[in-house]
Backbone of each chain as ProteinMPNN parsed JSONL, in Angstrom:
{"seq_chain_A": "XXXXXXXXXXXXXXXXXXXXXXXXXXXXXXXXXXXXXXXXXXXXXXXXXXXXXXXXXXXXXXXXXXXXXXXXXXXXXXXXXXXXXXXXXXXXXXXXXXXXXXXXX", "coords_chain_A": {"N_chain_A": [[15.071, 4.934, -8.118], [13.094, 2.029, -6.858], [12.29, -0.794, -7.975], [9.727, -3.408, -7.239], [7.704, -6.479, -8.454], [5.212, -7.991, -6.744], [3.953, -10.23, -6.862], [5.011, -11.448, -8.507], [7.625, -11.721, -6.732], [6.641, -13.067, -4.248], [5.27, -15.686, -2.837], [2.801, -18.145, -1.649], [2.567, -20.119, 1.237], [1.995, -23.576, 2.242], [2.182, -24.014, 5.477], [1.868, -22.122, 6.75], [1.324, -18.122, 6.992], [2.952, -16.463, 4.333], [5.943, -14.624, 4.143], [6.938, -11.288, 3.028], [9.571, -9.298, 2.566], [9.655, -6.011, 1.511], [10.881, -3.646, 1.528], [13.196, -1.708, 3.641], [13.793, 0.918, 5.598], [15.371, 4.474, 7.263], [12.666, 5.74, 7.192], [10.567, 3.972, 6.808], [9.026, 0.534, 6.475], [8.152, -1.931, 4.747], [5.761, -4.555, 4.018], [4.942, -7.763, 2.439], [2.131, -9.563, 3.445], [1.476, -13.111, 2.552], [-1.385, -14.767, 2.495], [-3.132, -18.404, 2.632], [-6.472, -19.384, 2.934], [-7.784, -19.199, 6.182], [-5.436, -19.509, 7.055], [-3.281, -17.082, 9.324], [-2.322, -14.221, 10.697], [-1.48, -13.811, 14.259], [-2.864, -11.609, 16.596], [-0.876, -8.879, 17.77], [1.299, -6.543, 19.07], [3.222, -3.487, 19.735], [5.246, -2.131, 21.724], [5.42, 1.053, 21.069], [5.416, 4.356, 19.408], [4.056, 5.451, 16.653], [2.353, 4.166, 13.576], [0.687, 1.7, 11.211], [-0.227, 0.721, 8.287], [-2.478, -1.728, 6.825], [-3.085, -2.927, 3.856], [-5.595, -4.782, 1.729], [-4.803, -6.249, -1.101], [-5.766, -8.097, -2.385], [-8.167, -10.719, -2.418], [-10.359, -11.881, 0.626], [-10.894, -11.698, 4.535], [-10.783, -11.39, 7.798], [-9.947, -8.211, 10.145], [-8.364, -8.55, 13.079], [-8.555, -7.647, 16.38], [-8.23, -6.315, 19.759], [-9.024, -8.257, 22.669], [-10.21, -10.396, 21.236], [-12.0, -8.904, 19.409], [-13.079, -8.695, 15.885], [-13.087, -7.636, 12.352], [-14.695, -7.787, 9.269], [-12.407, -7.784, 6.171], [-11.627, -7.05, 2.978], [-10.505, -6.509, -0.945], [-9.12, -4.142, -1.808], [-9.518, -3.02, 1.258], [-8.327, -0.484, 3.415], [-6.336, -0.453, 6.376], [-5.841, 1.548, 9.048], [-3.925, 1.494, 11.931], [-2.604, 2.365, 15.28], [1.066, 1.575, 15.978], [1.416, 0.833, 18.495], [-1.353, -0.79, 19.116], [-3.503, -3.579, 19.407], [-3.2, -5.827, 16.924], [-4.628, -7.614, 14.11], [-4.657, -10.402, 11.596], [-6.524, -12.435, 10.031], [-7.445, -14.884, 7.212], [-9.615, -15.498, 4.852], [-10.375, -16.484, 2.006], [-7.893, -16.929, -0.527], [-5.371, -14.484, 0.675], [-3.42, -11.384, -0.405], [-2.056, -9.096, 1.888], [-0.798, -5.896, 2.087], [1.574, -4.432, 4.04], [2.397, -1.519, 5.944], [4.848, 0.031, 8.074], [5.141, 2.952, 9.586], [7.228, 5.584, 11.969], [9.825, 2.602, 10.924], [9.953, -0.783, 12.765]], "CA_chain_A": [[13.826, 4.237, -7.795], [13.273, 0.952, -6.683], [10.82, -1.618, -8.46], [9.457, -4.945, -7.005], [6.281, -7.029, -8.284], [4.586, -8.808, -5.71], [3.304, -10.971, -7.527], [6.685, -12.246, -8.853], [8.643, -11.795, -5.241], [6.512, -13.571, -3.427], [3.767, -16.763, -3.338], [1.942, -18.858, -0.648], [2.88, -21.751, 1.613], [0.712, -24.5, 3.006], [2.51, -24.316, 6.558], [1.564, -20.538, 7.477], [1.391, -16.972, 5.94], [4.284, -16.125, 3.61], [6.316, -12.851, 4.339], [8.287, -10.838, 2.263], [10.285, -7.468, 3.442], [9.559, -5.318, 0.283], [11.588, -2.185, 1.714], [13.234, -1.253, 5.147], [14.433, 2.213, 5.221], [14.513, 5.028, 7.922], [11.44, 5.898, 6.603], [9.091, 2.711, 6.386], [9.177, -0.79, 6.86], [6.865, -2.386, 3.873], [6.333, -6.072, 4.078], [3.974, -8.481, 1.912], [1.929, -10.982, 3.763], [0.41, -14.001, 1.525], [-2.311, -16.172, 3.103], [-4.189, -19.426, 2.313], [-7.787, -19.576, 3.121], [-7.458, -20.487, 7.159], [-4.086, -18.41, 7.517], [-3.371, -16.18, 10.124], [-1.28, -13.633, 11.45], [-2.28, -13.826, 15.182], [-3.086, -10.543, 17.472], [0.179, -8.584, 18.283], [1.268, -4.902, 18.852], [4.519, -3.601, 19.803], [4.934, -0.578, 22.86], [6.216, 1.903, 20.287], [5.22, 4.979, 18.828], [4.02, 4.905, 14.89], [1.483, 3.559, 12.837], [1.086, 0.865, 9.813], [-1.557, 0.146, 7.05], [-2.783, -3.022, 6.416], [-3.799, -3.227, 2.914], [-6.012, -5.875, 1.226], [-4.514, -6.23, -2.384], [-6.678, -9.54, -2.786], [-9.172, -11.77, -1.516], [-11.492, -11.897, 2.005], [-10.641, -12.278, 5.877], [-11.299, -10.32, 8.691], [-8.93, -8.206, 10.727], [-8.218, -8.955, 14.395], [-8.308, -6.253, 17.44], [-7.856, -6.621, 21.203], [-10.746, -8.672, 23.141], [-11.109, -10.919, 20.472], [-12.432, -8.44, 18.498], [-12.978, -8.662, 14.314], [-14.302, -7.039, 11.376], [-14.265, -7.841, 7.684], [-11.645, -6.61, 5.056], [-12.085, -7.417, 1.373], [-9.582, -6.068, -1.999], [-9.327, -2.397, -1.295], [-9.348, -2.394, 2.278], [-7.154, -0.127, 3.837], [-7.189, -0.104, 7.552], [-4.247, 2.063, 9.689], [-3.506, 0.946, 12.87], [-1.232, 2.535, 16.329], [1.899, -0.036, 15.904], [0.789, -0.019, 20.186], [-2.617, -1.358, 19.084], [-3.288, -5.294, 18.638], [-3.8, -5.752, 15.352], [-4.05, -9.374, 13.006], [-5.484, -10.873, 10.549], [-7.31, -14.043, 9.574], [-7.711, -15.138, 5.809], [-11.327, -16.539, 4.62], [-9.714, -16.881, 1.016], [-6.145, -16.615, -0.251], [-4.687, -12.819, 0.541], [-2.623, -10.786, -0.374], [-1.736, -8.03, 2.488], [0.7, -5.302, 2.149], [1.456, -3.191, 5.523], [3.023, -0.256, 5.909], [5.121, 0.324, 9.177], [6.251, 4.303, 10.117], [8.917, 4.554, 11.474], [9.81, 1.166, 11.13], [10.136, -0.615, 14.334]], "C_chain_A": [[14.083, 2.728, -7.783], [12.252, 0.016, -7.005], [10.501, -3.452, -8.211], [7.834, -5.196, -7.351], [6.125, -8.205, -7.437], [3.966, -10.199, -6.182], [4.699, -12.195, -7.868], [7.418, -12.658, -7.659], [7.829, -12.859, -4.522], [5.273, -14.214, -3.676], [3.014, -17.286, -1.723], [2.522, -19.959, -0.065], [1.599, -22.381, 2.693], [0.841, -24.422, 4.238], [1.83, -22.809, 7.314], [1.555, -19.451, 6.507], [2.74, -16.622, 5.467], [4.551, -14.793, 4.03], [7.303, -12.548, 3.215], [8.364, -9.321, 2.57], [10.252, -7.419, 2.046], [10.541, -3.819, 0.064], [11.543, -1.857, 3.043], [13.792, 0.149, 4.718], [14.007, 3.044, 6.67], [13.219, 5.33, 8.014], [10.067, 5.33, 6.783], [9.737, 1.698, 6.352], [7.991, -0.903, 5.806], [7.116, -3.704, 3.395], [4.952, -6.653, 3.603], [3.343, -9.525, 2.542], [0.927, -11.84, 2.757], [0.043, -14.798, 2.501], [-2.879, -17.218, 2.438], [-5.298, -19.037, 3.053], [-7.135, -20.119, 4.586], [-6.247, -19.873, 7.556], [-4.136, -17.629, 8.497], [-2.081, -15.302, 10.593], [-1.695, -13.018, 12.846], [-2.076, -12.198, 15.845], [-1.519, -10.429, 17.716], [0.102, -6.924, 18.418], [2.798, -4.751, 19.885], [4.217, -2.058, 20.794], [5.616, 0.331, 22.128], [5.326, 3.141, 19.297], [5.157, 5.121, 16.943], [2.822, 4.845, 14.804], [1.831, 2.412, 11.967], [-0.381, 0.813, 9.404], [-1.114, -0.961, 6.727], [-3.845, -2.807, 4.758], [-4.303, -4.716, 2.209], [-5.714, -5.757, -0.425], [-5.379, -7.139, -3.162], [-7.184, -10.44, -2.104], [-10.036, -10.751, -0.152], [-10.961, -12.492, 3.22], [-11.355, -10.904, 6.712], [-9.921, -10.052, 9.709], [-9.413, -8.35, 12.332], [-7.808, -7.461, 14.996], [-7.896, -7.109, 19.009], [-9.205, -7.306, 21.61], [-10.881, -9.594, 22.7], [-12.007, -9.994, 19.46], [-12.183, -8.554, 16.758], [-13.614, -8.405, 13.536], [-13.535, -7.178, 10.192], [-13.467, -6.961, 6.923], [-11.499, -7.429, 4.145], [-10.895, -6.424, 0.771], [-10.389, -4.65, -1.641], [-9.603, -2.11, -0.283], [-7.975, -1.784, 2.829], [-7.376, 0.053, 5.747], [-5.229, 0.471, 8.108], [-4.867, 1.468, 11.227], [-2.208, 2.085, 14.024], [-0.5, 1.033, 15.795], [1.386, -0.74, 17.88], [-0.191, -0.585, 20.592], [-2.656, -2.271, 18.586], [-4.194, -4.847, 17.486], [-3.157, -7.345, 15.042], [-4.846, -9.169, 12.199], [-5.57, -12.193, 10.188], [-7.658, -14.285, 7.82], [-9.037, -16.225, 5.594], [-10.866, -17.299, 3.079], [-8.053, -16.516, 1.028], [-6.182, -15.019, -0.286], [-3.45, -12.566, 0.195], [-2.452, -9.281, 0.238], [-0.212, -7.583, 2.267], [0.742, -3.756, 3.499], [2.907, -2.982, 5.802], [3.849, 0.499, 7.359], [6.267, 1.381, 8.998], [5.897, 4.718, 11.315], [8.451, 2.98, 11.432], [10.359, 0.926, 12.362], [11.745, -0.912, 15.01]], "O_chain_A": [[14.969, 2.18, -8.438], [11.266, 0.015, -6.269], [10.945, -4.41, -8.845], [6.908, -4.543, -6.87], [6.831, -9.213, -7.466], [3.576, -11.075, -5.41], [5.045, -13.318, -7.502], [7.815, -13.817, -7.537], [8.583, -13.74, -4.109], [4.372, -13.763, -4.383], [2.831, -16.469, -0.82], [3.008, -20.809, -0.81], [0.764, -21.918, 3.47], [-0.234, -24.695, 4.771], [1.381, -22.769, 8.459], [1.743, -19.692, 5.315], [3.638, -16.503, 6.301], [3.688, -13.943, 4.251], [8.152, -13.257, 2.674], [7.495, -8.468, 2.75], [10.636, -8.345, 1.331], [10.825, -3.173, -0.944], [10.509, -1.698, 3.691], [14.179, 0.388, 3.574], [12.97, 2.787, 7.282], [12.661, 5.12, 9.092], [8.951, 5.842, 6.873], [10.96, 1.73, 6.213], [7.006, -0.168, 5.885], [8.061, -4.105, 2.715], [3.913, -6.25, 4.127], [3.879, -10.61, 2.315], [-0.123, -11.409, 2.281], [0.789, -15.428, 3.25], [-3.233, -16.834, 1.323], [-5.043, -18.23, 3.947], [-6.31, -21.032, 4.616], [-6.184, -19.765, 8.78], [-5.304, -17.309, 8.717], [-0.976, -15.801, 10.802], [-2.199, -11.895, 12.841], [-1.043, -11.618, 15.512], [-0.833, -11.442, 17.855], [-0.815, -6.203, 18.025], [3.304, -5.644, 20.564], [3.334, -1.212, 20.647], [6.729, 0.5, 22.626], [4.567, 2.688, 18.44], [6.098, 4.904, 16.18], [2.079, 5.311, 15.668], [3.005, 2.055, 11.867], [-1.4, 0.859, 10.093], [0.026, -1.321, 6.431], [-5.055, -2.591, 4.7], [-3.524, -5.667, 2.148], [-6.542, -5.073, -1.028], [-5.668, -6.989, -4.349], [-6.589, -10.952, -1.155], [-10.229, -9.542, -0.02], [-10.563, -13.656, 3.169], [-12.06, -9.943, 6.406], [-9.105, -10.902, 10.063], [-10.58, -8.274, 12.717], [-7.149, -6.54, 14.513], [-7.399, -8.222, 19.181], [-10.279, -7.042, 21.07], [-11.686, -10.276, 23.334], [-12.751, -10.61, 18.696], [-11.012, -8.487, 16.386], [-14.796, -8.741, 13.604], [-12.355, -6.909, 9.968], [-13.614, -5.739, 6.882], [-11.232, -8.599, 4.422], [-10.312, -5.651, 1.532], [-11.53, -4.275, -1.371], [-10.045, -0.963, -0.212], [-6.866, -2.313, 2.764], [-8.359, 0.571, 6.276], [-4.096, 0.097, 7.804], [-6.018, 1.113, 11.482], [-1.135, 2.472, 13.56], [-0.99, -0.032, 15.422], [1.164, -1.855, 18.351], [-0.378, -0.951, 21.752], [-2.131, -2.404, 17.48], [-5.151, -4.124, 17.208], [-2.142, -7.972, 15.346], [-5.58, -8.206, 11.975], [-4.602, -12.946, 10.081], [-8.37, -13.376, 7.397], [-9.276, -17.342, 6.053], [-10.978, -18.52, 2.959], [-7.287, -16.099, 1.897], [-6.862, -14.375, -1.086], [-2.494, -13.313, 0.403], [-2.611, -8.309, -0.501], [0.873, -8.162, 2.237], [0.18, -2.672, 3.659], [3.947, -3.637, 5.876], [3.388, 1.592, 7.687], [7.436, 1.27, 8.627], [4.806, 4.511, 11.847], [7.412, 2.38, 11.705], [10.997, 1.731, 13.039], [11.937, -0.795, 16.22]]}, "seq_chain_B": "XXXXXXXXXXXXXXXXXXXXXXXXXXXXXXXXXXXXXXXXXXXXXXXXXXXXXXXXXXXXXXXXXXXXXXXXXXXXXXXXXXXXXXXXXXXXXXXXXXXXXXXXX", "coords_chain_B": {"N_chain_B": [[-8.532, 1.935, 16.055], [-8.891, 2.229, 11.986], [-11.092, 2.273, 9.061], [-10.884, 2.055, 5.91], [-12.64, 1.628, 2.713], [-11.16, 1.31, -0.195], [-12.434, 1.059, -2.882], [-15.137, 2.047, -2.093], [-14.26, 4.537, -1.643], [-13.296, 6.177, -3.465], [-13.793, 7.214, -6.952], [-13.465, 7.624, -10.798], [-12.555, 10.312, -12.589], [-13.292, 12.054, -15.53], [-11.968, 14.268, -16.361], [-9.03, 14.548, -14.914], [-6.928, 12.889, -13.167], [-7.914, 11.17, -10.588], [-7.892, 12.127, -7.128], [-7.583, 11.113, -3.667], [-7.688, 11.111, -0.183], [-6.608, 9.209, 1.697], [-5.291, 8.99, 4.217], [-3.691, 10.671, 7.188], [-1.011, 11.347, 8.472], [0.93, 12.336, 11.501], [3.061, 10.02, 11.058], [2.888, 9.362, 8.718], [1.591, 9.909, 4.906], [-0.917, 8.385, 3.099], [-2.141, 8.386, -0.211], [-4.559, 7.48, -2.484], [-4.854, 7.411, -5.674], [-6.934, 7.157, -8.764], [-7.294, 6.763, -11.827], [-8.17, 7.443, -15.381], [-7.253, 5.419, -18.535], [-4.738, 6.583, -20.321], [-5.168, 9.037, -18.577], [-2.354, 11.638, -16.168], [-0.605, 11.43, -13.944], [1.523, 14.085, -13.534], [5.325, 14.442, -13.511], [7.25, 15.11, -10.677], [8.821, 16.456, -7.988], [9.879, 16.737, -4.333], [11.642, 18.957, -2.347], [12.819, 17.44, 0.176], [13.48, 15.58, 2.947], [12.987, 12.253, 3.028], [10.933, 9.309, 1.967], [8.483, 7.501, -0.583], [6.334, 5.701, -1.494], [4.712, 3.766, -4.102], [2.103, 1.524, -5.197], [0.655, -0.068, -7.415], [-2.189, -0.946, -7.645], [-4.425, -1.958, -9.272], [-4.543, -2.355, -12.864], [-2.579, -1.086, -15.57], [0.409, 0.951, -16.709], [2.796, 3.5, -16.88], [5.634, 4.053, -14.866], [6.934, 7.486, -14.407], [10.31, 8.703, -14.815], [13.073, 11.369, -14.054], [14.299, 13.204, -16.288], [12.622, 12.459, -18.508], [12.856, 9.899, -18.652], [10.948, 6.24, -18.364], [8.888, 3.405, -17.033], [7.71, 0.388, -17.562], [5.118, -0.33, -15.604], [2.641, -2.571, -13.381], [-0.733, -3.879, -11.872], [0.264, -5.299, -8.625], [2.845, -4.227, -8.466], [5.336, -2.485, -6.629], [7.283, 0.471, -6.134], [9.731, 2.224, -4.644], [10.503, 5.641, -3.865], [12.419, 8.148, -3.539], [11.581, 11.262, -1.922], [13.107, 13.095, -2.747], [13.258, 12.934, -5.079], [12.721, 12.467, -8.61], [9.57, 11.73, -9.723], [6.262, 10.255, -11.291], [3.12, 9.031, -12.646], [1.716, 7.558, -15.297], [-0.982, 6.402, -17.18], [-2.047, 3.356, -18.755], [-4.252, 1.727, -18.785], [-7.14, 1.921, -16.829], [-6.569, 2.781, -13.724], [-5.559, 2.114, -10.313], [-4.032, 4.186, -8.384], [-1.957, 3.379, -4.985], [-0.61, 5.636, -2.837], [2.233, 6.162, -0.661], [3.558, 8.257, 1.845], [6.833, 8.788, 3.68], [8.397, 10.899, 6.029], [4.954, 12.898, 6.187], [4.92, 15.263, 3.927]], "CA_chain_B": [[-8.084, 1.453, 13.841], [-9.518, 3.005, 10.845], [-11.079, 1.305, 8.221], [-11.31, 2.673, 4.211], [-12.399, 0.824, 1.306], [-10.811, 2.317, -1.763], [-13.732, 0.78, -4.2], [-15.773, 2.772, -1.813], [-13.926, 5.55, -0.995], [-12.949, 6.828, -4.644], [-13.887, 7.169, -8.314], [-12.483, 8.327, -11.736], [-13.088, 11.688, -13.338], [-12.929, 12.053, -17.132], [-10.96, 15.503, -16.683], [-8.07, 14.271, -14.633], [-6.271, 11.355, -12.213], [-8.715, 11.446, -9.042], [-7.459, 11.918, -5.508], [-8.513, 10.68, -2.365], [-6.409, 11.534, 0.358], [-6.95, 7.76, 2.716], [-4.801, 8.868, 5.897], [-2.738, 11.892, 7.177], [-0.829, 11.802, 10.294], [2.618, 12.604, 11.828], [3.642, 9.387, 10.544], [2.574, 8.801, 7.221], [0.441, 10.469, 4.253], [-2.116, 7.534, 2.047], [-3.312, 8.844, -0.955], [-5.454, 6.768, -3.426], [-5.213, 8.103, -7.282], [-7.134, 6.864, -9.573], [-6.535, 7.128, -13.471], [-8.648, 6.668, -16.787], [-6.573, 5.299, -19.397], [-4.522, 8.698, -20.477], [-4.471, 10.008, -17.347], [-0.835, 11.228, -15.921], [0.566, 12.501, -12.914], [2.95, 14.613, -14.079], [6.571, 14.359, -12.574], [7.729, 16.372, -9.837], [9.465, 15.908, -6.654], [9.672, 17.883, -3.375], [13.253, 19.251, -1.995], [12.776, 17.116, 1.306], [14.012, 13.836, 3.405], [11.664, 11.129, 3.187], [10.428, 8.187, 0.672], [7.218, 6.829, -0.786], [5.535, 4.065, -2.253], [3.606, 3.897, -4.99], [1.425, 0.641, -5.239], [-0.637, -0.579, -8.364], [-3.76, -1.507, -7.023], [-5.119, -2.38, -10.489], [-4.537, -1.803, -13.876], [-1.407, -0.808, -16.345], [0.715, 2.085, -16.899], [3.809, 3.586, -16.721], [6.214, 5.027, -13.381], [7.633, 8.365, -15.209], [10.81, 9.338, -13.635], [13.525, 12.562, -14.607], [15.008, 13.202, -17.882], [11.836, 11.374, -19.478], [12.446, 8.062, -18.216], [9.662, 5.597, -17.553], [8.79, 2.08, -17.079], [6.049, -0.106, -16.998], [3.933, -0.504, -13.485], [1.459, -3.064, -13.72], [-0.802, -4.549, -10.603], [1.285, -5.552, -7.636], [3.942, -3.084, -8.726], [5.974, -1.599, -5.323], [7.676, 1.449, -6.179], [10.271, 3.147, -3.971], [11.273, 6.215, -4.995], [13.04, 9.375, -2.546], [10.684, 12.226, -2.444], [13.418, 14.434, -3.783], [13.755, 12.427, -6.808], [11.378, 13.025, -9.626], [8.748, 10.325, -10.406], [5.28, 10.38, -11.988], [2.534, 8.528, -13.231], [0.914, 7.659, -16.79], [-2.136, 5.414, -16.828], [-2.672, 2.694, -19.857], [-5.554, 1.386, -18.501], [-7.904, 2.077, -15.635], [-5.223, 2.266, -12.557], [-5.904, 2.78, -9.142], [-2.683, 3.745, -7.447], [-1.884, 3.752, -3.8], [1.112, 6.329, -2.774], [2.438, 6.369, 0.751], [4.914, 9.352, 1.999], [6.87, 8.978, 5.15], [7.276, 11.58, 6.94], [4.344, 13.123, 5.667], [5.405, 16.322, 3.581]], "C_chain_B": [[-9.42, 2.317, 13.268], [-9.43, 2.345, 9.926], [-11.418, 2.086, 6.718], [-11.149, 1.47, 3.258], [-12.248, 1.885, 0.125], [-11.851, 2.023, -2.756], [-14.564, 1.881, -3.925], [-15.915, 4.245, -1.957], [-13.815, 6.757, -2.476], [-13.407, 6.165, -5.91], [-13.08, 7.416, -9.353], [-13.626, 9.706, -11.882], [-12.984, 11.405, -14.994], [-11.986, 13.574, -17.675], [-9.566, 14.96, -16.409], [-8.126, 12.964, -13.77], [-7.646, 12.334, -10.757], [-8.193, 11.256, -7.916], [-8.536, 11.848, -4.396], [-7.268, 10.807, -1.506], [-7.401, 10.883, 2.179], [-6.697, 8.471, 4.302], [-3.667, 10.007, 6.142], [-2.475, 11.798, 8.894], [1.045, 12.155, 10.648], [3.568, 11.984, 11.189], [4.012, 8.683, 9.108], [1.609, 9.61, 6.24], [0.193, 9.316, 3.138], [-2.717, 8.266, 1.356], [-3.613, 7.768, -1.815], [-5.329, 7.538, -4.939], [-5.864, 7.037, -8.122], [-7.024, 7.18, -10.926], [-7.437, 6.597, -14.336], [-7.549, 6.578, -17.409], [-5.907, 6.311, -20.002], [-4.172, 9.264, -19.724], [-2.903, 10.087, -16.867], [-0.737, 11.996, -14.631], [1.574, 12.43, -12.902], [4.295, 14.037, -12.952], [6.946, 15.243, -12.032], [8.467, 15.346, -8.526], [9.681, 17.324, -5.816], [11.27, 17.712, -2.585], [13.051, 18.42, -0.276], [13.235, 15.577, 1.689], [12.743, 13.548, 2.995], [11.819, 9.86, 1.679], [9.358, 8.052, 0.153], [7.431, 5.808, -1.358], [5.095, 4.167, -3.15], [3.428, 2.392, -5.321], [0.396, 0.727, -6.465], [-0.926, -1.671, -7.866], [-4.301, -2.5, -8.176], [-4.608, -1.421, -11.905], [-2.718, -1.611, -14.486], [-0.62, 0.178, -16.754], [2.01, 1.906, -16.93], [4.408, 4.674, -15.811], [7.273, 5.857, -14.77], [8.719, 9.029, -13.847], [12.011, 11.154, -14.171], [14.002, 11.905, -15.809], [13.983, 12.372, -19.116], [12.097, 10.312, -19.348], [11.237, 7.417, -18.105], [9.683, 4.248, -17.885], [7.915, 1.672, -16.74], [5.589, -0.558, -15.988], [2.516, -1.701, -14.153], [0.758, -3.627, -12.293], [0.262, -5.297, -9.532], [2.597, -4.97, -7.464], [3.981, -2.234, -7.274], [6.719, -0.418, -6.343], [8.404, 2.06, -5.615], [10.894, 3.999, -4.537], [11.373, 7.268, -3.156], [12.001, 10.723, -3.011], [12.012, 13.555, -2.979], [13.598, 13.833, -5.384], [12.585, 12.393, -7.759], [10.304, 12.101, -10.105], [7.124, 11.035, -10.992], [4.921, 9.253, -12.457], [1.819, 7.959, -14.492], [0.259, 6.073, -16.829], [-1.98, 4.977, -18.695], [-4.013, 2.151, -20.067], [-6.034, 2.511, -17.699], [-6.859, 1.646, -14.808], [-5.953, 3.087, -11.4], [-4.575, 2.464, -8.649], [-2.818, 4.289, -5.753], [-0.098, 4.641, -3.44], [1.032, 6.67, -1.3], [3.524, 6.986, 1.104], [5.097, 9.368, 3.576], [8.341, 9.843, 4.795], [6.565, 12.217, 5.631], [4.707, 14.385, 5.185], [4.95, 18.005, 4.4]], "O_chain_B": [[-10.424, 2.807, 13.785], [-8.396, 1.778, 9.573], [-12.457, 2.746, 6.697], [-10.219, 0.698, 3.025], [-12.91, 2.84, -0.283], [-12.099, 2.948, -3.53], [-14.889, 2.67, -4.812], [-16.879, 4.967, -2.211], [-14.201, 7.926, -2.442], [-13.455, 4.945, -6.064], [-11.884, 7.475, -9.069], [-14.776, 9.974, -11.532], [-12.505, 10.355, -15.422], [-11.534, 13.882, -18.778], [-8.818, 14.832, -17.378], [-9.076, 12.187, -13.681], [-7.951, 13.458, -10.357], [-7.978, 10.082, -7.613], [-9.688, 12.255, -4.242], [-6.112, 10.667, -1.907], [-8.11, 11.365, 3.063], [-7.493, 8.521, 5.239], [-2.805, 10.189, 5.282], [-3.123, 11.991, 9.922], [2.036, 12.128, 9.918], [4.587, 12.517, 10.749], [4.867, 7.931, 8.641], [0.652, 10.067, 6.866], [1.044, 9.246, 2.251], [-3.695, 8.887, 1.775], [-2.681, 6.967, -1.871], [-6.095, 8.5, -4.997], [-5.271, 5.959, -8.165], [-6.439, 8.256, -11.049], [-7.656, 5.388, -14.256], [-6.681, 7.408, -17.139], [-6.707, 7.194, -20.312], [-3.166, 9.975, -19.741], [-2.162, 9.112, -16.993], [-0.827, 13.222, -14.552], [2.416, 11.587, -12.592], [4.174, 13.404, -11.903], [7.085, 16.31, -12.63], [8.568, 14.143, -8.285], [9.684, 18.483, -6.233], [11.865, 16.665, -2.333], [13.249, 19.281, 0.58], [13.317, 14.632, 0.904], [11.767, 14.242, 2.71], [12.632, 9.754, 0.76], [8.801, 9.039, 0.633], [8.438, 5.167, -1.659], [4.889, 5.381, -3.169], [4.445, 1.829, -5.725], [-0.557, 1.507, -6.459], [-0.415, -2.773, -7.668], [-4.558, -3.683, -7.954], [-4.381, -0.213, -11.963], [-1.774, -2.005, -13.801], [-1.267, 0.544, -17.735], [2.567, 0.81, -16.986], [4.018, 5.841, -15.8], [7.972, 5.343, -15.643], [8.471, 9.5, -12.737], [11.332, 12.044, -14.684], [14.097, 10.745, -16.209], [14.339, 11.868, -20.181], [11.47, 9.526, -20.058], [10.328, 8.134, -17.686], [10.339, 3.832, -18.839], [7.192, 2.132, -15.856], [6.108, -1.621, -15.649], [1.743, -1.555, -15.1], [1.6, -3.881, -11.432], [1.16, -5.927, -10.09], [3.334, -5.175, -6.5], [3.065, -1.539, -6.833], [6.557, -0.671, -7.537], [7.99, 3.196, -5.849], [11.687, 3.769, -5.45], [10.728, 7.141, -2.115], [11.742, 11.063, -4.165], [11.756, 14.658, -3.463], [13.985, 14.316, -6.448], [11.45, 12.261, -7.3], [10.478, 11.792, -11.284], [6.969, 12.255, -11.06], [5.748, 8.391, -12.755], [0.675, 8.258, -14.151], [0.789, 4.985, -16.599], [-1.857, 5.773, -19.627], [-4.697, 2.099, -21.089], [-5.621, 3.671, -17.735], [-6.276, 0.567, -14.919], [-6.6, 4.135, -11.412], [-4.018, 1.38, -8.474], [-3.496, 5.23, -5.339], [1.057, 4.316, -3.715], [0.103, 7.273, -0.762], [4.586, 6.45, 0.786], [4.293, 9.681, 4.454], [9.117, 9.68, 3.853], [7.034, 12.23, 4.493], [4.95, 15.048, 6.194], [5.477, 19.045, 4.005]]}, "name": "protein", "num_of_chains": 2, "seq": "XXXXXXXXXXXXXXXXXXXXXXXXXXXXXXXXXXXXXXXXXXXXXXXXXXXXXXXXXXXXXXXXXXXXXXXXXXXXXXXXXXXXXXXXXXXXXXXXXXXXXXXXXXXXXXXXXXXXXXXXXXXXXXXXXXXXXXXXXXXXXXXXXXXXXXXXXXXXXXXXXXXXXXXXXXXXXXXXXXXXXXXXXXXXXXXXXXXXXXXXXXXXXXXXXX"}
């Protein structure tokens, strides 16, 4: 077994959202994003078969769809996602997202 | 996309760890456990490829793995463990864990 706290691994920067790869593996791809208030990880999606979860570990933003589309996610949101479907996220306070990409891409 | 709030979505019991079972698909299985203080999910493991996750959401405990091992998990706690390898849960507090199995068993 393999044990990382998030908390410890990884913090915030003023320039953009922080990343941290938590675990690649055939398996899963699981990567930490930290936001500031105002942060973003803009609309993307990849032509590939899969999924990922976007979890909200902490704080308030709203996630991003295609269109311009967005709807609120708060601590304990979990939202899955096609990896071939735009997906982001915007930070209202600081976050902490952790998403879940199988396979990895 | 698909959206679940875990505050929402799940409770505790006072018999055992509570499941919620978030997301099930080709690519992935999300479950949600929650835990009163006490609570354990036992150790086991399943003879198959794959990995999981296990995520503290909230709260304090300890990841039980073979031969009686275990170590303490506290919020922001990642987890990788091989689903043939033996792990388990044991709650100190109130824990809400998140466990993610790719492929899904």
């Amino acid at each position: 077994m393999k044990q990382i706290n998030l908390y410890e691994a990884n913090d915030f920067s003023e320039r953009a959202m922080k990343k941290f790869l938590v675990h690649d593996s055939p398996y899963f791809r699981i990567i930490n994003f930290n936001f500031r208030a105002g942060q973003e990880m803009p609309v993307h999606s990849h032509d590939l078969e899969g999924q990922l979860s976007l979890v909200v570990l902490e704080g308030e933003g709203d996630f991003l769809g295609k269109d311009g589309a967005s709807f609120p996610g708060r601590r304990g949101d979990v939202v899955i996602s096609e990896i071939a479907e735009p997906h982001g996220f915007r930070a209202r306070t600081e976050v902490r997202l952790l998403v879940t990409i199988a396979p990895p891409l």
